[in-house]
C-alpha positions as CSV (number, residue, x, y, z in Angstrom):
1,X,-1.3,48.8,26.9
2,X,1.9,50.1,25.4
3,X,4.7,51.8,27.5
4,X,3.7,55.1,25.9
5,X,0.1,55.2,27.5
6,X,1.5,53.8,31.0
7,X,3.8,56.3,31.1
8,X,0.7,58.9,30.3
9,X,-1.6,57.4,32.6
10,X,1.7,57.6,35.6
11,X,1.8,61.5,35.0
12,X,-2.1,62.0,35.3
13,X,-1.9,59.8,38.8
14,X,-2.4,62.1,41.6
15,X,0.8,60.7,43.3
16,X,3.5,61.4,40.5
17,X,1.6,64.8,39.9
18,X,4.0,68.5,40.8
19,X,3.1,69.5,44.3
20,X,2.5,72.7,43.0
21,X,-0.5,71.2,41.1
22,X,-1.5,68.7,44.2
23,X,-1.9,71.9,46.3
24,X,-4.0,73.8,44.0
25,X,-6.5,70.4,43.3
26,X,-6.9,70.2,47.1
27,X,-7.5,73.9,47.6
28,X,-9.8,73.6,45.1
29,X,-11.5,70.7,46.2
30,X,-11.5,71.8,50.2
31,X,-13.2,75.5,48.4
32,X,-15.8,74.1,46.4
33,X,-17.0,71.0,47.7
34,X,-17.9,72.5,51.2
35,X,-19.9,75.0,48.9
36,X,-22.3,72.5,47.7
37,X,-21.7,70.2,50.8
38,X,-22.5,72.9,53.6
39,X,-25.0,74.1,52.1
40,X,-26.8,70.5,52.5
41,X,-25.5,70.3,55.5
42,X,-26.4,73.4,57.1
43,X,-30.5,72.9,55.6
44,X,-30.6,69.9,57.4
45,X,-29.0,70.6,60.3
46,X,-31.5,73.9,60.9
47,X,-34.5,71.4,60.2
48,X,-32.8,69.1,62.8
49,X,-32.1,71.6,65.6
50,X,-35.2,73.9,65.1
51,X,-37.0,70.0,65.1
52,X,-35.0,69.2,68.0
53,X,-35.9,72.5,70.1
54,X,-40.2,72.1,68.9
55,X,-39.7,68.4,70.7
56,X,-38.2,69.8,73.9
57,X,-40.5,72.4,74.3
58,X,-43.1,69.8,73.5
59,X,-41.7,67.3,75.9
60,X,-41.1,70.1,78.4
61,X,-44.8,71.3,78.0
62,X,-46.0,67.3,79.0
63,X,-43.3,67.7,81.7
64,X,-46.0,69.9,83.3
65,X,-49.4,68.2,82.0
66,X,-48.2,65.2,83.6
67,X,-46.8,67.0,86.7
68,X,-50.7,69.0,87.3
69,X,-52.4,65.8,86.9
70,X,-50.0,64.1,89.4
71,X,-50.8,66.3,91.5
72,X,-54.2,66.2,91.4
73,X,-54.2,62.5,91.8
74,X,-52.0,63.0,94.4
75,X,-54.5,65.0,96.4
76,X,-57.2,61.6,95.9
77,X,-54.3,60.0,97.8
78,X,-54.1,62.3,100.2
79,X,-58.3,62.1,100.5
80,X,-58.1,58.4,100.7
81,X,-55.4,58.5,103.6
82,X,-57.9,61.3,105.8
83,X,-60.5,59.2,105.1
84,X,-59.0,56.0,106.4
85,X,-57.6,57.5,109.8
86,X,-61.1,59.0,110.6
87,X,-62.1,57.0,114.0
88,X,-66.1,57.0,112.6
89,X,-64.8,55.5,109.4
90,X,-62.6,52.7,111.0
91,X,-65.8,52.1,113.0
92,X,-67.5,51.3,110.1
93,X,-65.3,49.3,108.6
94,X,-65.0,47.0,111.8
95,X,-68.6,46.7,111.8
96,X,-68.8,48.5,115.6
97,X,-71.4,51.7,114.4
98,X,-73.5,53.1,117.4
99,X,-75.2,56.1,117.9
100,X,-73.0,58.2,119.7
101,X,-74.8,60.6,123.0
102,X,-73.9,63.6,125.2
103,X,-72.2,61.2,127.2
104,X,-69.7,59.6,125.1
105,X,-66.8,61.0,124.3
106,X,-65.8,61.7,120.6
107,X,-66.8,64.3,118.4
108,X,-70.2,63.6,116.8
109,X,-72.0,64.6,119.5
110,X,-75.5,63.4,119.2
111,X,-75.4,62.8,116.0
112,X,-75.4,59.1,114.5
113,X,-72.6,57.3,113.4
114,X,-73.2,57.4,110.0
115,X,-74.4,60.7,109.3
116,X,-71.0,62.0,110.8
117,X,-69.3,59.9,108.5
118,X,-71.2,61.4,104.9
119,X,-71.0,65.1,106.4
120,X,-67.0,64.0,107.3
121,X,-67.3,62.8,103.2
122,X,-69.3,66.0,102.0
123,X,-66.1,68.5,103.1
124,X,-64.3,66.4,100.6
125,X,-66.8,67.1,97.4
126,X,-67.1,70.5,98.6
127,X,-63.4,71.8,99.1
128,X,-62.1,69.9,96.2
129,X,-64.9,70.5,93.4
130,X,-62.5,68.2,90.6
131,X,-63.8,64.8,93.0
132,X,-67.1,63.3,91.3
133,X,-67.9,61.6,94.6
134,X,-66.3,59.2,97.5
135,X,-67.6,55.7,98.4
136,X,-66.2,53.6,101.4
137,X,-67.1,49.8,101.3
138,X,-66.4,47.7,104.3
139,X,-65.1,44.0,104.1
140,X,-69.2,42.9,104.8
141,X,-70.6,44.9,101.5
142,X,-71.9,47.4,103.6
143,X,-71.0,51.1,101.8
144,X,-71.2,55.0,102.9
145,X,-71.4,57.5,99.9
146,X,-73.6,60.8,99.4
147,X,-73.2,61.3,95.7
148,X,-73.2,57.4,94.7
149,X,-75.5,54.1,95.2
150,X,-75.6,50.5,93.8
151,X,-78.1,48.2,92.4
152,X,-80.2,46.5,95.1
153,X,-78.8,42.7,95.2
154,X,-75.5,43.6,94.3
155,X,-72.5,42.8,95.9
156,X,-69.7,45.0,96.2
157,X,-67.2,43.2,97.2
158,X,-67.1,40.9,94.1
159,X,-66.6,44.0,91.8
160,X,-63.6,44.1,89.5
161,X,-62.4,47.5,91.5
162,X,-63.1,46.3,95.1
163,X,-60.5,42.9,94.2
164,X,-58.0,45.3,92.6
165,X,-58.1,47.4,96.0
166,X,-57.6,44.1,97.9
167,X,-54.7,42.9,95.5
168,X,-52.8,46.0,95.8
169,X,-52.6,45.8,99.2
170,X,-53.2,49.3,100.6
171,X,-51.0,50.8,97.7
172,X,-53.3,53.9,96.1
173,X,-54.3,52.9,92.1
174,X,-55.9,54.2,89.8
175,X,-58.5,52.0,87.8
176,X,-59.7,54.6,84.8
177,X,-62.8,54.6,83.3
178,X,-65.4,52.7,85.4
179,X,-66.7,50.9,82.4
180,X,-69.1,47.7,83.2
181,X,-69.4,48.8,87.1
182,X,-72.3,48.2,89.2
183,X,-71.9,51.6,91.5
184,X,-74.2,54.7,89.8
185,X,-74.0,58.2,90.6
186,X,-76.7,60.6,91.6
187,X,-75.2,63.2,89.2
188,X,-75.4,60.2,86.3
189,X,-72.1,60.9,84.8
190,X,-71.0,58.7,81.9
191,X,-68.6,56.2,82.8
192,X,-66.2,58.6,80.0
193,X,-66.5,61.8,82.3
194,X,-64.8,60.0,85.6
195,X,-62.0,58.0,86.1
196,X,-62.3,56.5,89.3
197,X,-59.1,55.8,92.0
198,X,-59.1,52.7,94.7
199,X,-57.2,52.3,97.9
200,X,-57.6,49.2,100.4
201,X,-57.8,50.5,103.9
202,X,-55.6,47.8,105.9
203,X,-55.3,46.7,109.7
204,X,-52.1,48.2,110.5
205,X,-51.7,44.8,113.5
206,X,-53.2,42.2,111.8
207,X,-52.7,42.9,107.8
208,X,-56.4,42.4,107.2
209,X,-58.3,44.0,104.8
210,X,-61.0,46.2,106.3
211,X,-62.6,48.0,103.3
212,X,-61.9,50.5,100.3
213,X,-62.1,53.3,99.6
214,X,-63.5,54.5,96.0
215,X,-62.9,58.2,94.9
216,X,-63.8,59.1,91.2
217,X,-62.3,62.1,89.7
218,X,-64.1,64.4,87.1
219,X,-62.7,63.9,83.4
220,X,-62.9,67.6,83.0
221,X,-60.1,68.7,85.5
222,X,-58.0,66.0,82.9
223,X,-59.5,68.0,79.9
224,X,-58.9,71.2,80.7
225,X,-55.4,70.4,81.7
226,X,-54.5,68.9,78.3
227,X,-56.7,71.2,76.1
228,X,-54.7,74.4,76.9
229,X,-51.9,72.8,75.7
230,X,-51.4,73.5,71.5
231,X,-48.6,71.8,69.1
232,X,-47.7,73.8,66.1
233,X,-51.0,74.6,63.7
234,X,-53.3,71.2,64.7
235,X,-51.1,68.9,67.1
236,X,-52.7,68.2,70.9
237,X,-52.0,65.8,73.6
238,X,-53.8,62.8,74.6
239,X,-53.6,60.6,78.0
240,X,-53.9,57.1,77.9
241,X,-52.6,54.4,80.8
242,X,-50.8,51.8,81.0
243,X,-53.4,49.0,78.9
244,X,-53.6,52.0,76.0
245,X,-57.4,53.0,77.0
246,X,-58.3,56.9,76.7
247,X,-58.3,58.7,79.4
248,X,-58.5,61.6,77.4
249,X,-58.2,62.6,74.2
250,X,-60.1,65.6,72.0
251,X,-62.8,65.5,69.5
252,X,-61.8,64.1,66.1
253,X,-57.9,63.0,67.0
254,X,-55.2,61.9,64.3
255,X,-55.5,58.9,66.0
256,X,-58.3,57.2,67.8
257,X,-56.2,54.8,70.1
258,X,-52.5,55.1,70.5
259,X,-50.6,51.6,69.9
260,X,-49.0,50.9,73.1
261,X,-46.4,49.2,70.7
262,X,-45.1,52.8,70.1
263,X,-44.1,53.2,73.6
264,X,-41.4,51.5,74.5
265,X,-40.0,53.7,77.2
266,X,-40.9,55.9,79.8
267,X,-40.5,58.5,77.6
268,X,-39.2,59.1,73.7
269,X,-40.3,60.2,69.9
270,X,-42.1,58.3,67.3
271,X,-43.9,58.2,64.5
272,X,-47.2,56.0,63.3
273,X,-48.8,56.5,59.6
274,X,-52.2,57.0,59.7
275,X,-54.3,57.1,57.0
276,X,-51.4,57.8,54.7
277,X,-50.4,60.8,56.9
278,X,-47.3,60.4,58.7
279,X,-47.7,61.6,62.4
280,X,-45.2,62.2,65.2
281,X,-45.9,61.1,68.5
282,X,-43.6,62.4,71.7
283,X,-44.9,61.2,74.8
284,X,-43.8,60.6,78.3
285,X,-45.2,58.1,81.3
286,X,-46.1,59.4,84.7
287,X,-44.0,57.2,87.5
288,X,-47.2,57.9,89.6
289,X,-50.4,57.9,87.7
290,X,-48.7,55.2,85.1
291,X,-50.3,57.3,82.7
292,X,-48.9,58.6,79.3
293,X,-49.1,62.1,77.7
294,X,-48.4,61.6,74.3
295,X,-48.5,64.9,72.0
296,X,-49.6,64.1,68.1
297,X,-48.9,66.5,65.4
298,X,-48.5,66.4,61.6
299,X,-44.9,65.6,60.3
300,X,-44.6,67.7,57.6
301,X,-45.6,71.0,59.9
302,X,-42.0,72.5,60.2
303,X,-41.1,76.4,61.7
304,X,-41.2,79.4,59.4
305,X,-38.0,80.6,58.3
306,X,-35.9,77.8,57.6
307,X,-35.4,77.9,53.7
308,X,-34.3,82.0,54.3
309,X,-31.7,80.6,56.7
310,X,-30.6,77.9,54.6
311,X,-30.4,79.9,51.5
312,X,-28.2,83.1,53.5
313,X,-25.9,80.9,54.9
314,X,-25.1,79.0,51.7
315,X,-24.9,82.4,49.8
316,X,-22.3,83.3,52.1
317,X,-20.4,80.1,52.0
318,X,-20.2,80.4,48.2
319,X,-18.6,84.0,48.5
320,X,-15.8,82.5,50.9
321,X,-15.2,79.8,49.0
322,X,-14.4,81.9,45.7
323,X,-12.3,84.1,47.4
324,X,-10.4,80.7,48.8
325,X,-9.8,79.6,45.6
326,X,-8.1,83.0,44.4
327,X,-5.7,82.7,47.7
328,X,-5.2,78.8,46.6
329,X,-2.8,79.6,43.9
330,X,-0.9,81.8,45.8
331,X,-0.3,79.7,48.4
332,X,0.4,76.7,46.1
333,X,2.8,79.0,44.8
334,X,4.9,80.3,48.0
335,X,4.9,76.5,49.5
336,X,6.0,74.9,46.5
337,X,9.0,77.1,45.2
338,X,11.2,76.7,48.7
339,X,10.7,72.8,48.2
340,X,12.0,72.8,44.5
341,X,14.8,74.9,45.4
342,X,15.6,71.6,47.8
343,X,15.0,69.4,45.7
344,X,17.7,70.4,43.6
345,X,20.1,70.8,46.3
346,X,19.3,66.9,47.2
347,X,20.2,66.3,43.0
348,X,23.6,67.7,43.2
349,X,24.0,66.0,46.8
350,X,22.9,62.8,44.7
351,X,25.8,62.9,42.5
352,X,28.2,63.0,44.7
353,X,28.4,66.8,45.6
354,X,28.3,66.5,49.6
355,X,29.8,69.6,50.1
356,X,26.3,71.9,48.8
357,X,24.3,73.8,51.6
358,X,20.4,75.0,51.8
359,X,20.9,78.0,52.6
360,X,17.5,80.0,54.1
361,X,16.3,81.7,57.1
362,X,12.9,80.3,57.2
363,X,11.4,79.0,60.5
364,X,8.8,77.1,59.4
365,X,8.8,73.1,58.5
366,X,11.1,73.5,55.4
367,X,13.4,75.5,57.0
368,X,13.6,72.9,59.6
369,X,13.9,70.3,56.5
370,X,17.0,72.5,55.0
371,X,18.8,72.5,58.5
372,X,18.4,69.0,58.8
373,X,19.6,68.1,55.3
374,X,22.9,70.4,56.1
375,X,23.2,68.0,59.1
376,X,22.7,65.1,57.3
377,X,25.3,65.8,54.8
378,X,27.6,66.4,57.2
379,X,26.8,62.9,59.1
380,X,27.5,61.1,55.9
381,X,30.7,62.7,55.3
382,X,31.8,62.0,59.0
383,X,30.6,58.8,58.3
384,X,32.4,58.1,55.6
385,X,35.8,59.4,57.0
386,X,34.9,56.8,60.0
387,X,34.5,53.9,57.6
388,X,37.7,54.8,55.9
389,X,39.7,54.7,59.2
390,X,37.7,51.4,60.3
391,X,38.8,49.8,57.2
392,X,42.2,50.7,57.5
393,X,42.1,49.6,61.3
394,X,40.7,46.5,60.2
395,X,43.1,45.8,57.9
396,X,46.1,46.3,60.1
397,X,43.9,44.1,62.7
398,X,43.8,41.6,60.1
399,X,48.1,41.6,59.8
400,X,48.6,41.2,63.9
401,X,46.1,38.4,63.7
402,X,48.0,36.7,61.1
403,X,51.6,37.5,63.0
404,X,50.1,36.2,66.5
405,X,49.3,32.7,64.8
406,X,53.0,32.0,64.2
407,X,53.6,32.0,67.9
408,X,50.6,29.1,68.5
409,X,52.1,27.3,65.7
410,X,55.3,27.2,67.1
411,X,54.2,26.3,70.8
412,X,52.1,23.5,69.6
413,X,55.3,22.0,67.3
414,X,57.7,22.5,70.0
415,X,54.8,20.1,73.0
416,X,54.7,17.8,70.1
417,X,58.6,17.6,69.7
418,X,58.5,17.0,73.4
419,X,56.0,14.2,73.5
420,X,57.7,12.3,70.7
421,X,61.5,12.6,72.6
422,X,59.5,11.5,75.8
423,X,58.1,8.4,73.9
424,X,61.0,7.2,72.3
425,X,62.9,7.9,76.1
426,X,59.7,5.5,77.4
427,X,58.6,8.3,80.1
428,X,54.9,7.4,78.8
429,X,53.3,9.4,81.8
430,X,55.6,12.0,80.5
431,X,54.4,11.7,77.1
432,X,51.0,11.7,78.2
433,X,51.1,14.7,80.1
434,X,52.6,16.8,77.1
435,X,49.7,15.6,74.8
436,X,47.1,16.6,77.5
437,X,48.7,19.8,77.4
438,X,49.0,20.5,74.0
439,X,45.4,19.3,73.5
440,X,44.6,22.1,76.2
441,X,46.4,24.8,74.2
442,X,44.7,24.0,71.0
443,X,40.9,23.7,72.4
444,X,41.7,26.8,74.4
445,X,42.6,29.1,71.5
446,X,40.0,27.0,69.2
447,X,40.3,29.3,66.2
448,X,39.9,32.6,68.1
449,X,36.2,31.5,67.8
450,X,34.0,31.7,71.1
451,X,31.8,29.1,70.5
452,X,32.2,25.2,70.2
453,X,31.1,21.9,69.5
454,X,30.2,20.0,73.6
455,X,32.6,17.2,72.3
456,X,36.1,19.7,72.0
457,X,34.8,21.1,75.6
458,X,34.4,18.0,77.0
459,X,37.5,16.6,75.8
460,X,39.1,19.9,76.9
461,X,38.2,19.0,80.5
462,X,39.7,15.7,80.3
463,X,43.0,17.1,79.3
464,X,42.6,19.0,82.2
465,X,42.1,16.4,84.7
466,X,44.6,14.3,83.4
467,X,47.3,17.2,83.8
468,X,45.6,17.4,87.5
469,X,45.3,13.8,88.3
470,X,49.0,13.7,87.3
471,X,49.7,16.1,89.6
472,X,47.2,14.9,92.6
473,X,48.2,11.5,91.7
474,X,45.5,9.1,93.7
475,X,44.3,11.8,95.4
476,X,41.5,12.8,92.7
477,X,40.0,10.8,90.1
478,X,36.8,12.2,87.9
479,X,34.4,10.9,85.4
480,X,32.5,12.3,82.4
481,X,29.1,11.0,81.8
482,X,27.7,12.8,78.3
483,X,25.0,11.1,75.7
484,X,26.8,10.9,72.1
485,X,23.5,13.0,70.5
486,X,24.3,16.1,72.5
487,X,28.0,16.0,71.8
488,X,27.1,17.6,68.3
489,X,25.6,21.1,70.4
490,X,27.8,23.8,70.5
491,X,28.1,25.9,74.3
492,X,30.3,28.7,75.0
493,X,34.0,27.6,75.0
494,X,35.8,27.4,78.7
495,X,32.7,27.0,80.4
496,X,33.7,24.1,83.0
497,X,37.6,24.7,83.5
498,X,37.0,27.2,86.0
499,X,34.2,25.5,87.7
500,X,36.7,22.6,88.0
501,X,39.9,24.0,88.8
502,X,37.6,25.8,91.5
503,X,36.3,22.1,92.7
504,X,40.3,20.8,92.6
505,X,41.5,23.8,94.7
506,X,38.9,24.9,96.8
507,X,37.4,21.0,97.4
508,X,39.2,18.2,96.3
509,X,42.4,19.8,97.7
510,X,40.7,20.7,101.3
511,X,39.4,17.4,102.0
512,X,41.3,14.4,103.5
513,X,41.9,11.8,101.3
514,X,41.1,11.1,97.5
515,X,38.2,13.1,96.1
516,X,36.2,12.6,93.5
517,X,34.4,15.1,90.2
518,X,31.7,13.9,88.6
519,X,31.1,15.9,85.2
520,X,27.0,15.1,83.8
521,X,25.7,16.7,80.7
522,X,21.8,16.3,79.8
523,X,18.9,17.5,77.7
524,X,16.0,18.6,80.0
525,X,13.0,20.4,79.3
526,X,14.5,21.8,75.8
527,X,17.6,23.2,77.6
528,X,21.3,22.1,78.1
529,X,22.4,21.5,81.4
530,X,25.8,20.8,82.9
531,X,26.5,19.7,86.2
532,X,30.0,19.6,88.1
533,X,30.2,17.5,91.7
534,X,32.5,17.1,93.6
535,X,32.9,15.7,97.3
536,X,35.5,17.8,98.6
537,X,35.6,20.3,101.9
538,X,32.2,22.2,100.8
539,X,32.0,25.8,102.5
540,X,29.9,27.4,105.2
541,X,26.3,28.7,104.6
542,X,27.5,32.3,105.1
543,X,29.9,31.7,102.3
544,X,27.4,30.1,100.2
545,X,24.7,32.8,100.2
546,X,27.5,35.4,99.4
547,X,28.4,33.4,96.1
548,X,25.3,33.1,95.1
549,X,24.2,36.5,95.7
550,X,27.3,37.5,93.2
551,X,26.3,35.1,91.0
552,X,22.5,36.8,90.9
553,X,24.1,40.0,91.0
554,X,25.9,39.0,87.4
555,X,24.1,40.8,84.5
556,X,21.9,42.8,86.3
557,X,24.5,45.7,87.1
558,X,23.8,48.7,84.3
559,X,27.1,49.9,84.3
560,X,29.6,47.8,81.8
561,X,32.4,48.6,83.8
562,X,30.7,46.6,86.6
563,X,30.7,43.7,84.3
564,X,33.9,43.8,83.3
565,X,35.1,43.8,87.0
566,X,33.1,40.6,87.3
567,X,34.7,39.0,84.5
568,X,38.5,40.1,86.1
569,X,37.6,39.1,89.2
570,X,38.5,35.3,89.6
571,X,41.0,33.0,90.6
572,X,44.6,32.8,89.4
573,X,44.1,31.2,85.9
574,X,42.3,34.4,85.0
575,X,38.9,32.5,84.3
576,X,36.6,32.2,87.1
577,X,32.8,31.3,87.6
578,X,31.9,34.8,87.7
579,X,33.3,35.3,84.3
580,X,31.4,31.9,83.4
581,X,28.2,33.4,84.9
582,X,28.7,37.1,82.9
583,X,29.4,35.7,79.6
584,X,26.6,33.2,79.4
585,X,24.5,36.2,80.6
586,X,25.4,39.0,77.8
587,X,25.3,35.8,75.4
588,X,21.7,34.5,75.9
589,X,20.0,35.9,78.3
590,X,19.2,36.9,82.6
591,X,17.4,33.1,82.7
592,X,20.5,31.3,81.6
593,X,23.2,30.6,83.9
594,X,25.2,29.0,86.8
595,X,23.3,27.7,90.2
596,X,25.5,26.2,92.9
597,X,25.0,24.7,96.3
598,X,27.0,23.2,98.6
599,X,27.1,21.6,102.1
600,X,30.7,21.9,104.0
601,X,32.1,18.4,105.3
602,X,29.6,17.0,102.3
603,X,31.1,18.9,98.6
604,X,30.0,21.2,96.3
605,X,27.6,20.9,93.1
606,X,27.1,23.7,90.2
607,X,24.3,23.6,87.7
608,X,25.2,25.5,84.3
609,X,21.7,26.0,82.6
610,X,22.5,26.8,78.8
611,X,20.3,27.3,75.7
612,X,20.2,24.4,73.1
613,X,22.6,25.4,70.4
614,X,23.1,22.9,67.0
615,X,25.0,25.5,65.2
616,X,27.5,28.7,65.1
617,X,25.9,31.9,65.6
């Protein structure tokens, strides 16, 4: 590609494009594309919500199927319950039956047993005209029922319902159809026109089964329950329980049994093709029956009205949209000319004019951007003034520096003068004692530089304790233990004077008799430590916990003047531990620093916990 076309195909990028032009293609595009979009959009969202509001009324209508038939189901429990309190009928069941006289108290009076007991049954049928007929079966066989019989030789209690009763353990259920069962009816309904309900009647003392109680309920109170109910032009509901058998369903259905599959919930949507006609299914299980009202209705039956909707509200959203892209260029227009007008301010500023202005009384966000453009300009040339007088500072910085080494120079010539006259005298301790000092000078000053090699600090010390052991004579001696490797780190300078001269004057000097500092440097644990002992006086625990508590205290003060009062406070020399503690601190860190303890009569020792260091920072 040759520069000519790259340089084309850079203008026709949207990026490098006038924002006058960027704000008319997105006008456009935000105007037209919801046009076409919305109008999508807005079709299927209609078909969704009017969709939406069919399968709530539809769920909302088996709401109340499913609540009618729990309540009729509801009134065979209550049946089953009357029957089973009945004092004739818990006769029965125990097997005590007797005819009952004048003279014995209940309220069959001369009546038998058993006839009390079907005319007890008959209110039932007669009150509650949905109930095919009752049957009550003892634990021996032995039954009671005025609309129903069995085979002779048959034995009830090995029928399918009677074990079900007896599993269930008094708990009401409902069986279905009674297909396959050896109990008739006088009436001869199909086994399809009743579904029959079961309860075991239980000793409430000894948990024993007695007998059950069989109630079967007319199909028809189902049907006409579910028939009145209508889903668009040729939906209806169905029942089915919970193995997917028909309770009820109309003549010629979508479907002639309902995949139990579909329903995975206690209640939901679906859809099943059938026959190459796609069918929706909303249905929703009873807690109590365990039955399931499904509603089944064609797919592609939708509400009247829809397209009309879809098509005014689309109309509509075209007109806006055309009348968006008219205002589009105007806008473009006003928004763009205020930031060109900036722009060319920030060209002159560019070459050096700082002293241009926007000047504009606009409130909005490029009024704000010309205000703080004015401000910026005028930062940069305060700025600039600043690092014209910093560099001149600097400079005259620079000349004192170089002055002040003169006097160094000359203090450092005038000790070695000294230790050479004391040499050739033969005062060696004399001699000595110079050098010490002069080497104490020199590692002290170091350059002006604040951090240096463990070897000059270490060998700074021992100038220092020679001066001192000069001084003390036999009263102090020392020793320096340090491996070679680490004497290549680099540690703050003037870190262990001041512990020192604090173990000399506050220790070694207190006790009776010659003292001794031991000086350790090791590598634990990734970290530099440096330990100072000494077995001079020691202090008192009172004393102790204040030191350290100054020592925590170090670093942790917001204030700078607060630090700077640490670093001044110390002894004489001007260097003390609290300075040692504040300028490890502000150098690496809260979790670097000095630890001491001490035990009076037995010395002191400090810890100094520093960062591993192997070069200048």
């Amino acid at each position: 590609m040759t520069r000519k076309n790259r340089l084309t195909m850079d203008k026709l990028k949207l990026n490098n494009l006038p924002i006058r032009y960027k704000l008319i293609i997105h006008f456009l595009l935000i105007s037209i594309l919801p046009a076409i979009g919305l109008g999508l959009l807005i079709g299927w969202t209609v078909d969704r919500i009017v969709e939406d509001q069919s399968n709530e009324n539809t769920m909302q209508l088996i709401g109340k199927v499913n609540a009618a038939l729990e309540n009729d189901v509801e009134n065979l429990q209550k049946i089953t319950y009357l029957i089973s309190f009945d004092p004739g009928v818990q006769s029965f069941l125990k097997g005590e039956m007797k005819e009952t006289t004048q003279a014995t108290e209940g309220t069959y009076s001369g009546e038998s047993a058993e006839y009390n007991i079907r005319k007890f049954m008959q209110g039932f049928t007669t009150l509650s005209s949905e109930i095919a007929g009752i049957m009550i079966v003892n634990s021996q066989g032995d039954f009671i029922s005025n609309e129903m019989y069995t085979r002779s030789g048959t034995s009830i209690t090995h029928e399918d319902w009677y074990k079900e009763a007896v599993d269930n353990k008094g708990i009401f259920k409902i069986i279905g159809h009674p297909y396959g069962r050896a109990v008739r009816s006088h009436v001869d309904y199909k086994e399809s026109e009743v579904v029959s309900a079961v309860r075991a009647i239980i000793d409430p003392e000894t948990q024993v089964v007695q007998g059950v109680v069989l109630v079967d309920l007319k199909l028809r109170v189902i049907a006409e329950t579910a028939r009145d109910v209508t889903l668009g032009k040729t939906g209806y509901l169905t029942v089915v329980d919970h193995n997917g058998e028909m309770i009820y369903a109309p003549q010629h259905p979508f479907m002639e049994n309902i995949p139990m599959k579909l329903i995975t919930e206690t209640s939901g949507i679906t859809s099943e093709k059938v026959e190459g006609r796609r069918l929706q299914l909303i249905y929703r299980t009873s807690p109590f029956t365990g039955w399931t009202t499904v509603g089944v209705f064609p797919m592609e039956e939708s509400a009247y009205g829809v397209r009309e909707i879809t098509f005014n509200v689309v109309t509509f959203v075209f007109v806006v949209c055309m009348l968006g892209m008219t205002a589009s260029f105007y806008l473009a227009y006003s928004i763009s000319r205020p930031i060109g007008q900036l722009m060319s301010f920030m060209s002159k500023a560019e070459s050096g004019d700082l002293n241009v202005r926007y000047w504009g009384n606009r409130s909005d966000e490029i009024g704000m951007l010309g205000r703080s453009f004015n401000t910026m300009l005028a930062q940069i040339a305060r700025l600039l003034s600043l690092t014209e007088l910093q560099e001149r500072q600097k400079r005259e910085a620079e000349l004192r520096s170089l002055q002040a080494h003169i006097k160094p120079h000359f203090l450092y010539n005038t000790l070695d003068t000294i230790h050479w006259m004391a040499r050739s005298k033969g005062s060696e301790d004399i001699a000595e004692v110079v050098q010490s000092l002069s080497r104490l000078f020199r590692l002290g000053l170091s350059k002006g530089s604040d951090i240096v090699p463990l070897a000059d600090e270490l060998e700074h010390i021992m100038s220092y304790l020679k001066i001192q052991q000069t001084r003390y004579s036999s009263k102090l001696a020392y020793s320096v233990d340090a491996d070679p490797r680490l004497q290549e780190l680099y540690v703050l300078k003037l870190l262990l004077q001041p512990i020192v001269e604090n173990a000399i004057y506050h220790g070694i000097k207190e006790r009776r008799g010659p003292g001794h500092i031991s000086i350790e440097v090791e590598e634990r644990e990734g970290e530099l430590y440096l330990t100072v002992r000494d077995n001079g006086a020691g202090m008192t625990r009172e004393r102790l916990t204040m030191l350290q508590h100054k020592l925590e205290s170090v670093g942790e003060e917001p204030d700078s003047s607060e630090v700077e009062q640490y670093i001044t406070e110390s002894t004489g020399s001007g260097y003390g531990i609290l300075n040692v503690q504040a300028r490890i601190r502000l150098t690496y860190g809260k979790e670097y620093g000095i630890h001491i303890d001490s035990e009076l009569g037995t010395g002191t020792t400090v810890i100094l916990r520093h960062p591993i260091v192997r070069g200048k920072l």
